[in-house]
C-alpha positions as CSV (number, residue, x, y, z in Angstrom):
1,X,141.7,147.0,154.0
2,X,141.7,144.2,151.7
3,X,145.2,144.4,149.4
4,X,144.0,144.1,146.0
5,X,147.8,144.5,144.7
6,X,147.8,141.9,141.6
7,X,151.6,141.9,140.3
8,X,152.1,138.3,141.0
9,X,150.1,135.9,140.5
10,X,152.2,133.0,141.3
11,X,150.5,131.5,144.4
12,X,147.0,131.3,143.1
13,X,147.0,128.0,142.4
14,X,143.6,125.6,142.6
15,X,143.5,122.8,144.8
16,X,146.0,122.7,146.8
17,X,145.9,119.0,149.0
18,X,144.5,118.9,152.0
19,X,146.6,118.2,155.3
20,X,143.5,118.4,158.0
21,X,139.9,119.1,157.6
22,X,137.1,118.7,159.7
23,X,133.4,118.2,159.0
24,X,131.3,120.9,158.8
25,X,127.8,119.4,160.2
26,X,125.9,122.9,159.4
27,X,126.3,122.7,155.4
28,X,127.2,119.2,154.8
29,X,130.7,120.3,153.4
30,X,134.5,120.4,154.3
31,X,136.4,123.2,156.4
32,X,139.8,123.2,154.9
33,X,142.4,124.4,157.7
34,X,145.5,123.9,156.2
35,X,146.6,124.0,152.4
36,X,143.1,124.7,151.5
37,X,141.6,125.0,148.4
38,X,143.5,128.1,146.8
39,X,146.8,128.1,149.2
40,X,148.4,131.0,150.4
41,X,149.6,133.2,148.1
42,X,152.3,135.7,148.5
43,X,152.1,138.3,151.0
44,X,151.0,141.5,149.4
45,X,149.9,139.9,146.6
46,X,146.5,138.0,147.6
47,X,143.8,138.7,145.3
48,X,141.3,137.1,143.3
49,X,141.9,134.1,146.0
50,X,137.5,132.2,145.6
51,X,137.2,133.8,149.4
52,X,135.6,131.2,151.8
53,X,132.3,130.6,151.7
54,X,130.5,132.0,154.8
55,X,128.3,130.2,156.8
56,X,125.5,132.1,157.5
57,X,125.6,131.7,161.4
58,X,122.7,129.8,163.2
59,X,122.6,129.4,167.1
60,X,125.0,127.9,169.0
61,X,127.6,129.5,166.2
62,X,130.6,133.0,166.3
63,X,128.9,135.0,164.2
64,X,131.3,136.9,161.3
65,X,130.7,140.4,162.0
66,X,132.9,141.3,159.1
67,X,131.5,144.1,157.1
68,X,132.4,143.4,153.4
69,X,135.3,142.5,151.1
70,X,137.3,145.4,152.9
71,X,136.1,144.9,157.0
72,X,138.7,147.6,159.4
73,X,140.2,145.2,162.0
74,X,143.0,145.9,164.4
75,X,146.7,144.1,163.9
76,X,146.4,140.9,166.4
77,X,148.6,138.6,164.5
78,X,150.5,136.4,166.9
79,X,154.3,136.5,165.6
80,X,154.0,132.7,164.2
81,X,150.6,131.4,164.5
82,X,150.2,127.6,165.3
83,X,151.6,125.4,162.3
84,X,147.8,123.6,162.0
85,X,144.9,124.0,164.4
86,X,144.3,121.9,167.1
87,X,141.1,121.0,165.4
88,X,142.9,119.2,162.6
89,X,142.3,114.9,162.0
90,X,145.0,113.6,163.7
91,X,145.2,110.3,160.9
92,X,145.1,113.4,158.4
93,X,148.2,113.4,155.9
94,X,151.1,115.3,158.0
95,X,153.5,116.5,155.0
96,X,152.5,118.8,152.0
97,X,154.5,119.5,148.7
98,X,153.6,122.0,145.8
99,X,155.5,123.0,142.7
100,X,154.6,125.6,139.7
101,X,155.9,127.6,137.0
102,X,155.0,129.5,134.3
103,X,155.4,132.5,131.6
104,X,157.4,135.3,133.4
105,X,159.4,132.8,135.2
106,X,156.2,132.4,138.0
107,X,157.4,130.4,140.3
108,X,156.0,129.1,143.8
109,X,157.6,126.1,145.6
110,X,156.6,125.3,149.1
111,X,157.2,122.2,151.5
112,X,155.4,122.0,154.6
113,X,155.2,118.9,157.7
114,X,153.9,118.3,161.0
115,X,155.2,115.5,163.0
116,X,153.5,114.1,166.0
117,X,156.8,113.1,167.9
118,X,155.1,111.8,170.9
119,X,151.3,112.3,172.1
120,X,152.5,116.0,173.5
121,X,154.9,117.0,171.6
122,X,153.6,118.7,168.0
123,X,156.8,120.3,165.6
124,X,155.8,122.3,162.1
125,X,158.4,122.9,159.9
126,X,158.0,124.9,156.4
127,X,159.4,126.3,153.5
128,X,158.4,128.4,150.2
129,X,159.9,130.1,147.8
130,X,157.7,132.4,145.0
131,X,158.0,134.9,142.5
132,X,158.5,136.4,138.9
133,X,161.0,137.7,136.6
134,X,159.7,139.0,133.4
135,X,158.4,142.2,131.3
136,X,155.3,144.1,132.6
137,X,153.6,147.2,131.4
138,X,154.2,150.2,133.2
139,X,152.7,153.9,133.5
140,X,150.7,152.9,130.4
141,X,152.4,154.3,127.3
142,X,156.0,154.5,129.2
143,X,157.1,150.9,128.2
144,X,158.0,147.8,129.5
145,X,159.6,147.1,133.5
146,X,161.9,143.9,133.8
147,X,160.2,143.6,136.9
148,X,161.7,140.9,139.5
149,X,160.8,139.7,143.0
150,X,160.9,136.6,144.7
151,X,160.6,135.8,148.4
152,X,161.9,132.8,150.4
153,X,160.3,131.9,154.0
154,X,161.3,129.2,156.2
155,X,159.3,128.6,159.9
156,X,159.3,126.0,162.7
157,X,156.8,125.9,165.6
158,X,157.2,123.5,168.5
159,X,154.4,122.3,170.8
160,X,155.0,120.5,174.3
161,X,151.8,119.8,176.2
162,X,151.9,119.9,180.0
163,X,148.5,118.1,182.0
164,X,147.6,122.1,182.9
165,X,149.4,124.6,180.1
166,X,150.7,124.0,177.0
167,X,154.2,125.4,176.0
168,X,154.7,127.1,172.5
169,X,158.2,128.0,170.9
170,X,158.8,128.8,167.6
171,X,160.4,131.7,164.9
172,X,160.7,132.3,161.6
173,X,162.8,134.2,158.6
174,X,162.6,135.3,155.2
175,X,164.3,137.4,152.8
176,X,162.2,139.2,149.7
177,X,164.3,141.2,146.7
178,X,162.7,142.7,144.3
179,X,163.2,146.1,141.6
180,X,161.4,149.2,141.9
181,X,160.1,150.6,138.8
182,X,161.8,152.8,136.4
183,X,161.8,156.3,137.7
184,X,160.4,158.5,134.1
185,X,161.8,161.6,136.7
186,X,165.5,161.8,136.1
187,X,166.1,164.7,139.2
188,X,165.0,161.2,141.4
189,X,167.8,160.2,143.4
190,X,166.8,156.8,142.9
191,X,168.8,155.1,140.0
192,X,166.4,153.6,138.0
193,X,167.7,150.4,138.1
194,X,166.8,150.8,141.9
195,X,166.8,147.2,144.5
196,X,165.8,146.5,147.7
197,X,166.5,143.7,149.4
198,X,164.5,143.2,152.6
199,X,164.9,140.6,155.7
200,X,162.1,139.5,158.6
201,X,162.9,137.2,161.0
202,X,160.9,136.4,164.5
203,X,160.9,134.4,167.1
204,X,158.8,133.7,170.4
205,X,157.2,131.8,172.8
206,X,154.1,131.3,174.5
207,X,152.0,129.2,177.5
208,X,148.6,128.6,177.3
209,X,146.0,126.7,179.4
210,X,144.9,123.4,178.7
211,X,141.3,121.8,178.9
212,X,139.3,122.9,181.8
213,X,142.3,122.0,184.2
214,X,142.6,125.5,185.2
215,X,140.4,128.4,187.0
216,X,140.1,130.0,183.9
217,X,141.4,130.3,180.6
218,X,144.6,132.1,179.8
219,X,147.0,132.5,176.6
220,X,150.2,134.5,177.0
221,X,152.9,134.9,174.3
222,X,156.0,137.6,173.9
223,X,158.6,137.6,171.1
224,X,161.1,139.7,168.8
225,X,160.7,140.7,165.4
226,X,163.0,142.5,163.0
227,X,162.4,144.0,159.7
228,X,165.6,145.3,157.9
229,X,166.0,147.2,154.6
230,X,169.0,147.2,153.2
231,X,168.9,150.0,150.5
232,X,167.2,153.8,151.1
233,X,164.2,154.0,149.6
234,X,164.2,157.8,149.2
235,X,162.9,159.5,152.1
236,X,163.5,156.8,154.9
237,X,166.7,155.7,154.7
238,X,167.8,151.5,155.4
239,X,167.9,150.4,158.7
240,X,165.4,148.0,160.5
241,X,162.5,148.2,162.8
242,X,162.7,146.1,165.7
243,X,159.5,145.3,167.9
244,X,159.0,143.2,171.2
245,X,156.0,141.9,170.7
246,X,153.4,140.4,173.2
247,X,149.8,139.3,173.4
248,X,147.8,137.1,176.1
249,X,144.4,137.1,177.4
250,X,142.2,135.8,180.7
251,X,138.8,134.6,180.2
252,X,136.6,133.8,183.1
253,X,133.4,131.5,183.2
254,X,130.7,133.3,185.0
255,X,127.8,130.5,183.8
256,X,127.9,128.4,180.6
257,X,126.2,131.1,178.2
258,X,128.4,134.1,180.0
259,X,132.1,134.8,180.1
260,X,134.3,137.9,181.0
261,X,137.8,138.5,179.3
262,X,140.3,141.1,178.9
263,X,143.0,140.9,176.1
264,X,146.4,142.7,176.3
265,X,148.7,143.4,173.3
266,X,151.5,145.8,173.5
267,X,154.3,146.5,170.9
268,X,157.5,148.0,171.3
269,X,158.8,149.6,168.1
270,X,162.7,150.7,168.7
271,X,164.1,151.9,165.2
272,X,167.9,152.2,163.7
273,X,166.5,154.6,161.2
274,X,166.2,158.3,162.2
275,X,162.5,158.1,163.3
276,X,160.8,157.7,166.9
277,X,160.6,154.8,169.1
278,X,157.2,154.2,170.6
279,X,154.9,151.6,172.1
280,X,151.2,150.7,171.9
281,X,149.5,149.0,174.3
282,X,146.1,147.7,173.6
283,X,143.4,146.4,176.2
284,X,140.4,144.8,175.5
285,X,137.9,143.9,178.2
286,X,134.2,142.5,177.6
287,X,131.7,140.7,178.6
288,X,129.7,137.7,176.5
289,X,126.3,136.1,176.5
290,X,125.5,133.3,174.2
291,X,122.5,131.2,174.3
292,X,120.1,129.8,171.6
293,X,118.7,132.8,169.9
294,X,120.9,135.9,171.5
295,X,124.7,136.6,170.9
296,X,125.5,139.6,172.6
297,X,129.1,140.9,173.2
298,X,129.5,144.2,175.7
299,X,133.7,145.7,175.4
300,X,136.1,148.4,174.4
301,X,138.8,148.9,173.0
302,X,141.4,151.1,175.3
303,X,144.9,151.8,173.2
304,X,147.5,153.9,174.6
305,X,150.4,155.2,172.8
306,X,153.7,156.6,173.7
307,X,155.4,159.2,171.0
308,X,154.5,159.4,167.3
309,X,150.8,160.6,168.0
310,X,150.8,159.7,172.2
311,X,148.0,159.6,174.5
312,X,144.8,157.2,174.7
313,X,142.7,156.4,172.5
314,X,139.4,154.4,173.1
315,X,136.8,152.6,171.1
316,X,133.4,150.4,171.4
317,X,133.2,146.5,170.9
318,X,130.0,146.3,171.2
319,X,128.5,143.3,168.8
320,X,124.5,141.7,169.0
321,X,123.4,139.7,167.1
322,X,119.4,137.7,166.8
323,X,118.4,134.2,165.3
324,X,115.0,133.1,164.4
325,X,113.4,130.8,162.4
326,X,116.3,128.4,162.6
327,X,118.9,129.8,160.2
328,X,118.3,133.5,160.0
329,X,120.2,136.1,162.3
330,X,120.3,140.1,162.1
331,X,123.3,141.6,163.7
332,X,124.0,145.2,164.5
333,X,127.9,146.2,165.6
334,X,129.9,149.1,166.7
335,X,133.9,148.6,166.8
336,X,136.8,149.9,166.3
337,X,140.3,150.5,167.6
338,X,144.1,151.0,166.6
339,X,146.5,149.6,163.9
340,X,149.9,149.6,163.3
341,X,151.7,150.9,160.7
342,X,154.9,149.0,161.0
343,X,156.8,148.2,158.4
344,X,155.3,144.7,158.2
345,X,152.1,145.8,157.8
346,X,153.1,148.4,155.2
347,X,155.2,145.7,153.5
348,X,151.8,143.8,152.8
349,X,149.7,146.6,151.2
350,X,152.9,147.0,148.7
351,X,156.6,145.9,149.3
352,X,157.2,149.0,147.6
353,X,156.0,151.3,149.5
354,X,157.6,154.8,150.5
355,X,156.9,157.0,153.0
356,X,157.6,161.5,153.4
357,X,157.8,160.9,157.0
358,X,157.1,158.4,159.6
359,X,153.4,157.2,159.9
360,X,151.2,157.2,162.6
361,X,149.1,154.6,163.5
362,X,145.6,154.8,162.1
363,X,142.6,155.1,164.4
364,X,139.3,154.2,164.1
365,X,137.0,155.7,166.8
366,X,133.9,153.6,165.0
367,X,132.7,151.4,162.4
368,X,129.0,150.4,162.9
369,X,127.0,148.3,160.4
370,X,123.9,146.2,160.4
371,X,123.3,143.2,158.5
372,X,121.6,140.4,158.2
373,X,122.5,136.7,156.9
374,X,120.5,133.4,156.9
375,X,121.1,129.9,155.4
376,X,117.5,129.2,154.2
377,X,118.0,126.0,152.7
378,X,121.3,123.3,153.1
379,X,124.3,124.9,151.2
380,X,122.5,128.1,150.2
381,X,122.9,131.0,152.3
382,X,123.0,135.2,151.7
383,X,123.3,138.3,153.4
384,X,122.9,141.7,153.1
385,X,124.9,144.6,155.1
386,X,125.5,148.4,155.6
387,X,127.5,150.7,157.7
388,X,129.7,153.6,158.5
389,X,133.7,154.2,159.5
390,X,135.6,157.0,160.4
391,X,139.2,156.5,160.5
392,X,142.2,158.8,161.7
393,X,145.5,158.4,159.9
394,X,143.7,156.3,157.4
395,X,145.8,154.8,154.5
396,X,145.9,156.2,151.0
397,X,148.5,154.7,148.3
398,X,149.3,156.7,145.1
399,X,151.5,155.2,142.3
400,X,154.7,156.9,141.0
401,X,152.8,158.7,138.4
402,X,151.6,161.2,140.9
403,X,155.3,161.8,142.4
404,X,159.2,161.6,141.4
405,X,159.4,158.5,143.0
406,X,159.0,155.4,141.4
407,X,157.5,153.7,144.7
408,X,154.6,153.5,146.3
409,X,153.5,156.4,148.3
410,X,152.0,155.9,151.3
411,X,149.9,159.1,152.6
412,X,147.7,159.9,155.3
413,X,144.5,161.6,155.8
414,X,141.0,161.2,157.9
415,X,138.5,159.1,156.0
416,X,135.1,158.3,156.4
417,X,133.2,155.9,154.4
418,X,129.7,154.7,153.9
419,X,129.3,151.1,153.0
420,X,126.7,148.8,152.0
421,X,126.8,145.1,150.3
422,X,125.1,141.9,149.5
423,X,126.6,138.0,148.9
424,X,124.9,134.9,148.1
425,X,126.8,131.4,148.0
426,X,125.8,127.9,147.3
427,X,127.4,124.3,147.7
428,X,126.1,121.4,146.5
429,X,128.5,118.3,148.1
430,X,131.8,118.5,145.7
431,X,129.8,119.3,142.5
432,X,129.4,123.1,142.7
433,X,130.0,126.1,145.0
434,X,130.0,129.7,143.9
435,X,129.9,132.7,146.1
436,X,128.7,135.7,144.3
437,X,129.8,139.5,146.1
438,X,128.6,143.0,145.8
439,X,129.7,146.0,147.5
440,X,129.7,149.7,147.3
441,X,131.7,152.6,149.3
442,X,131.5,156.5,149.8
443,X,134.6,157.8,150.5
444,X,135.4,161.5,152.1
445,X,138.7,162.8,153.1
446,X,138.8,165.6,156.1
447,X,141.5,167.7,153.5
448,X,139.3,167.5,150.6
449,X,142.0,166.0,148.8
450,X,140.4,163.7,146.0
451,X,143.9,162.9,144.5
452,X,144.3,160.3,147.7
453,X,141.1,158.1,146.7
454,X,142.5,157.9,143.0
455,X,142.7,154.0,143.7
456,X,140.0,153.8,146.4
457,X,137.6,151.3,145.7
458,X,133.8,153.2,144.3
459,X,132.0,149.7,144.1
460,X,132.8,145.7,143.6
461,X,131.6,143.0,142.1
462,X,133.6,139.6,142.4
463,X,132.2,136.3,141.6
464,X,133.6,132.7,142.2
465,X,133.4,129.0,141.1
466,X,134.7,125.5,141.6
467,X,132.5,122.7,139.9
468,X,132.5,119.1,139.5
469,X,133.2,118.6,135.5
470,X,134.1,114.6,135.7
471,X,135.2,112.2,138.5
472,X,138.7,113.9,140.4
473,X,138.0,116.6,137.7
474,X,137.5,120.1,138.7
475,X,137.2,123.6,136.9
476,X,137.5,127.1,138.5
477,X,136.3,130.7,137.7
478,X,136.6,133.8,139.5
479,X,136.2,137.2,138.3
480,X,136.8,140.9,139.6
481,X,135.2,144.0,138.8
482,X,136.3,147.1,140.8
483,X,135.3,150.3,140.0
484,X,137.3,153.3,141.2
485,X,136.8,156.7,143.0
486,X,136.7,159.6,141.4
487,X,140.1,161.7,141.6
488,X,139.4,165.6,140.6
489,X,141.4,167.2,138.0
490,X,142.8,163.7,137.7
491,X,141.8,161.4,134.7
492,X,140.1,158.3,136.5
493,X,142.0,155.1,137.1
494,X,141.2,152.1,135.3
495,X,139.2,149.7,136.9
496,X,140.3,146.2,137.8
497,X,138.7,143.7,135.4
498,X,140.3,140.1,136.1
499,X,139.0,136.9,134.5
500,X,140.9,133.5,136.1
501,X,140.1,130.4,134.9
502,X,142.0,126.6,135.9
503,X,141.4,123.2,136.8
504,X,142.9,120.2,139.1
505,X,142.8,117.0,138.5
506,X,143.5,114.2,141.9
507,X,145.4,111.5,141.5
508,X,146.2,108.7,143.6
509,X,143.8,111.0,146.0
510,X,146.7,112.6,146.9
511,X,148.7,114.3,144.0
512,X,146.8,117.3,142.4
513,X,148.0,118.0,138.7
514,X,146.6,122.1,138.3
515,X,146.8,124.4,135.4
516,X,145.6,128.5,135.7
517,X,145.1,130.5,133.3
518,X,145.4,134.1,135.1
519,X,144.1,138.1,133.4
520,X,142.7,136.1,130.6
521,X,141.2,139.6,129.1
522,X,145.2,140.5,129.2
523,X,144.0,143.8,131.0
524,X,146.4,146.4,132.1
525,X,145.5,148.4,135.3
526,X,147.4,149.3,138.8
527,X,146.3,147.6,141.9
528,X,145.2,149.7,145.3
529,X,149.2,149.3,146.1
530,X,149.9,151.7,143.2
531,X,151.6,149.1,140.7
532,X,151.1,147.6,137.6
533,X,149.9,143.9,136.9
534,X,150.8,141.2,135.1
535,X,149.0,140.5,131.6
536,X,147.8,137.4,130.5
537,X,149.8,134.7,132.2
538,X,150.0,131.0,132.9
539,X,151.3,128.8,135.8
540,X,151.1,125.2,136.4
541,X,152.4,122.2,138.7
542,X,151.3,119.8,140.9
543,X,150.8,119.4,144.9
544,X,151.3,116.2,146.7
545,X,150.2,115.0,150.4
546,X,151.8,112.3,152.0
C-alpha cells in the first residue's frame, strides 16, 4: 500500500541534479535513474512526491501492470540495491550534494558518489541525514506536540566484474530517533515524553552472471539485517529482529521471444523479543512470451511458512497483455502472493507503529484487474483500469485516538477491495509535464469492523506539474485530495487536502538553487499511518553535481 504518512516533509525537494540518465527514444524525454527529479524522501514519509510519468507501453516494451496509486506487491527488496544502474552514462557527473532547511528545523542533507576505480571495479558510497524539530497539531483540539525525528543513513556498495559473473559486496546502517506523541490517557504506561531510538544495519553479498557468457542467466545474493529498538513501545517490548536474507533467480532462453525462470527468496526472522522465530520461503517459476503485439507471462507464486501462521500458501502470476494500432495495449492480470511484516516494513508505513501481538504476514490469494493504456500521440498518453483483491492479514492503522496508546496501532483483518482508476500525462520536451490521477476503492472487512478503514482511502485525486517558466527556470505544483472511508459510530476522518508549490533554478548546469512551499492551505489532517501533519511549511537549499 502506498504510505501517504505526511509528518515530514523535509525531502520533497524539486530538482534534485542528475547523476545518470538515459534517453528515452519512446517519448522524446529523460529517464532519471539516480537523484531524479524529486529525490528520495524519508522513508515513511513519501508522499505528494509528482510520481513518474508512465509510459504507456508499446511493443517490444515491460508493461507496468501496476493497478493504481495503491498496487499490492510482495516484499522483494534486495538488502542494498545497486548504488546506480548499470544503464547509467558512464561520462555522467559521478558525485551528488544536496542541502535544505526550513521552518520547524526541516532539514535534509545528503552526499552521494560513485567512482569508477578501474573498468571493473564500481564503489557507491552515501550519506544523509533528515528531519524536524518543531510544534505540530495533534488530536485536533488537544494542543500542540514538540514533535522530533531525524534519521541518519550511511551505505557503500562495491562492484568487481569478472569476464563471466560479476561480484557484489556491500552494507549499510542507520539510526532514526524520534518522540511519540503525548499520551491524553494518563493509566498509559508510556510517559508521555516517551522516545525511541531505533538502529538498522545490513550487509551482503551477491554473484551474478555477466553478458551472454553463461548458459543462462542467474543472480544470487544472501545477507544479514538487524533492526533494534531500544525502548518498549508498550506491548512488544525492545529488542531486535534479525533476518538472513537471500534472493537469486535462473532464467533460461528457450527462443528469443520465450524464457523460463524461477525466483527464490527466503527470510529467516530469529527475534530477541519474546515472539516466534520463523521463515518464509518464496518460489516463483514462470514462463514468458514476448513478441511484437503479445506479452504473455504464465507463473505462481508458491510461499511456505514455518510458525506464526505455517503452511503453504500459493498464488497466480498470470499477466497478458495486447498492442494494436502502434501505441495502444489492453492487459488483463491475476497476481498475488505474500508479504512480510517485519519490522522494516512496518517501520515504513509509520515509525511509530505498535503492535497487541506479533503479526502475521499478509496474504493475498488474488488481485486481478484489467486495463488499458495507450500513448496516442508523442508525450501524451492515458489509461484506464479496474480490479479486485482479497487479502489475509491485511493492514489496518488507527491513531492513538482510538486506544491508550499514543502510537500507531497496527491491526489485522481480511480485506477485500474493488478498485477502479483513470490517469492521463503529457510532456512536452522540458517545457511542461503533468500527470493527472484518479482512483476509487471499496473496502470490506471479513469482522465487519468499520473502525479499521477509519483511514482507508474511499477515492483519490492527485494532480502534478513541472513547467518551463524562463530559461533554467522551473515551477512545480502538486496537489492531493483523498477522501476517506466511512468508519460507523465513528465521526469521519478528515480528508487529506495538500497543495505544494516550488521552483529550481540551474546554475552553472550543475548547482540547483530550490525553494518549496509545502500544505500551503495549512490543513490539519492524519495520514494513513495514524499521525498528524505538518501545517504550512517551508524548506529550501541547493543541490550540486560534480
Amino acid at each position: 500500500m502506498t504510505k501517504r504518512t505526511i509528518i515530514l516533509y523535509a525531502g520533497i525537494l524539486s530538482a534534485a541534479a542528475l547523476t545518470a540518465q538515459e534517453p528515452d527514444s519512446t517519448l522524446n524525454r529523460t529517464i532519471v535513474v539516480e537523484n531524479q527529479y524529486n529525490p528520495e524522501v524519508m522513508d515513511a514519509f513519501k508522499v505528494n512526491i509528482l510520481p513518474e510519468i508512465e509510459e504507456p507501453a508499446v511493443a517490444k516494451k515491460e508493461i507496468d501492470y501496476a493497478t493504481g496509486i495503491r498496487p499490492f506487491s510482495g516484499w522483494t527488496a534486495v538488502p542494498m540495491p545497486s548504488f546506480v544502474p548499470d544503464a547509467g552514462q558512464k561520462n555522467a557527473q559521478r558525485g551528488y550534494l544536496r542541502a535544505a532547511y526550513g521552518n520547524r528545523n526541516n532539514t535534509d542533507i545528503k552526499g552521494s558518489y560513485l567512482w569508477d576505480i578501474t573498468s571493473q571495479d564500481r564503489l557507491g558510497v552515501m550519506a544523509s541525514l533528515y528531519g524536524m524539530y518543531g510544534n505540530i497539531p495533534y488530536l485536533e483540539d488537544a494542543g500542540k506536540w514538540k514533535s522530533r525525528f531525524y534519521r541518519t543513513d550511511i551505505s557503500l556498495d562495491y562492484k568487481h566484474d569478472f569476464r563471466k559473473v560479476s561480484l557484489n559486496v556491500g552494507g549499510a546502517f542507520a539510526s532514526q530517533v524520534f518522540n511519540y506523541m503525548p499520551d491524553y490517557d494518563l493509566t498509559n504506561d508510556l510517559p508521555a515524553t516517551a522516545r525511541q531510538h531505533y538502529t538498522l544495519g545490513e550487509g551482503y553479498v551477491g554473484i551474478a552472471s555477466r553478458g551472454k557468457e553463461m548458459p543462462v542467466d542467474f543472480s544470487l545474493q544472501t545477507g544479514f539485517r538487524t533492526f533494534n529498538r531500544k525502548y518498549p513501545n508498550g506491548h512488544i517490548g525492545e529488542g531486535a529482529e534479525n533476518t538472513i536474507h537471500t534472493e537469486g533467480s535462473v532464467t533460461g532462453e528457450i527462443s528469443e521471444a520465450q524464457h523460463i525462470s524461477i525466483g527464490l527468496t527466503m527470510d529467516n526472522l530469529i527475534y530477541e523479543t519474546p515472539v516466534k522465530d520463523y521463515t518464509l520461503l518464496q518460489i516463483n517459476p514462470c514462463y514468458t512470451l514476448q513478441n511484437d503485439d503479445i506479452s504473455l507471462r504464465v507463473g505462481a507464486h508458491a510461499d511456505l511458512q514455518t510458525a506464526n501462521g505455517s503452511g503453504m500458501k500459493f498464488a497466480p502470476d498470470v499477466k497478458l497483455s495486447y498492442t494494436f494500432a502502434g501505441s495502444y495495449v489492453v492487459y488483463v492480470q491475476t497476481a498475488g502472493g505474500t508479504r512480510l511484516n517485519d519490522f522494516r516494513h512496518l517501520n515504513e508505513i509509520s515509525p511509530y507503529w505498535d503492535q497487541r501481538q506479533q503479526l502475521r504476514t499478509s496474504y493475498t490469494p488474488i488481485d486481478a484487474s484489467i486495463g488499458l493504456k495507450a500513448s496516442p500521440a508523442d508525450g501524451f498518453g492515458f489509461r484506464l483500469y479496474g480490479g479486485y483483491r482479497i487479502t489475509k492479514n491485511e493492514l489496518f492503522s488507527l491513531p492513538g485516538s482510538f486506544g491508550s496508546n499514543a502510537s500507531c496501532l497496527l491491526l489485522q483483518d481480511k480485506a477485500k477491495v474493488a478498485y477502479a482508476g483513470a490517469s492521463v500525462s503529457y510532456a512536452y520536451r522540458d517545457w511542461i509535464d503533468f500527470t493527472l490521477k484518479g482512483a476509487y476503492y471499496d473496502w470490506k472487512t471479513e469482522s465487519k469492523d468499520d473502525r479499521l478503514l477509519w483511514l482507508k482511502p474511499r477515492f483519490g485525486i492527485d494532480f502534478s506539474a513541472r513547467g518551463k517558466v524562463a530559461d533554467n527556470l522551473h515551477i512545480t505544483v502538486d496537489y492531493l485530495y483523498e477522501g476517506r472511508s466511512e468508519a460507523a459510530g465513528w465521526k469521519k476522518a478528515d480528508a487529506i487536502n495538500s497543495l505544494n508549490i516550488g521552483a529550481e533554478y540551474l546554475l552553472f548546469d550543475r548547482l540547483t538553487l530550490f525553494v518549496r512551499l509545502n500544505n500551503l492551505l495549512d490543513k490539519y489532517y492524519l495520514t494513513e499511518a495514524g499521525y498528524p501533519v505538518q501545517g504550512f511549511n517551508v524548506m529550501g537549499g541547493l543541490s550540486f553535481r560534480f
